[in-house]
N, C-alpha and C positions, 0 to 999 in steps of 0.2 A: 531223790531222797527216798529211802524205804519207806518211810514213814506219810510224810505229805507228800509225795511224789513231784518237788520242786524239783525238774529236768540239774542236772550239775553236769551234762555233758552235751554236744549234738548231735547230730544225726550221724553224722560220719562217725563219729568216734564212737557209736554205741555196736555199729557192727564189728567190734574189736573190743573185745569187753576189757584184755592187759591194757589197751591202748586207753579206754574212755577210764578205766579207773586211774592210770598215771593224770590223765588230763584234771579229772577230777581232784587229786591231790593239788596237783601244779596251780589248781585255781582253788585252794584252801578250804577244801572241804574234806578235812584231814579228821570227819569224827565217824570213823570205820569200825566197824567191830572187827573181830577175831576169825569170824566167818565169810567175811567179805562184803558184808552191805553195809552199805554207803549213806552217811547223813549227812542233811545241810547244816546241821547243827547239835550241838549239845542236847539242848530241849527236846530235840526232836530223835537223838535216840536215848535220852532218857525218856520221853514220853512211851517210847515202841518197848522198850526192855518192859515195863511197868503193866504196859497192855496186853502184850503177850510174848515180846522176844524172850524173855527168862526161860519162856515153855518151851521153845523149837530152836534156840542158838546150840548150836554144834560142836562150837568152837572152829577152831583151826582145822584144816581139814588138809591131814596128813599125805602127801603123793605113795608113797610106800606102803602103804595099811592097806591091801586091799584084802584082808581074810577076815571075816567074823565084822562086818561095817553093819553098824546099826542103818535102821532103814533111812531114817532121815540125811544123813550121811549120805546114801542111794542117792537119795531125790536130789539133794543138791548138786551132786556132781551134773546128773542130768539138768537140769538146770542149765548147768555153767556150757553141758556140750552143745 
């Protein structure tokens, strides 16, 4: 979970982040944001939106856009490589 960092996938499955996040669906933790992180619960991304994700969510992060990408945009893709 972004938030309490309650594990929703295992080890195998985290070095395969399409694979650990289908997994994580499949075992119902279907409260995802727009940007891709993953919570174990409502509360708990209503808690992170409140604390600070409102400041740094991205949204959806376009495959096509890559002219003019805000920096945070950057970082995340990095992230994801």
């Amino acid at each position: 979970c972004a938030e309490c960092s309650r594990p929703l996938f295992d080890v195998e499955e985290w070095v395969d982040p399409p694979r650990a996040t289908m997994a994580a669906f499949e075992r119902g933790y279907d409260h995802a944001c727009a940007c891709g992180l993953l919570y174990c619960s409502q509360r708990c991304r209503s808690r992170a939106w409140d604390a600070h994700h409102r400041l740094l969510c991205v949204g959806a992060i376009p495959d096509d856009d890559d002219d003019g990408e805000h920096p945070l945009l950057r970082f995340r893709r990095a992230l994801a490589a």
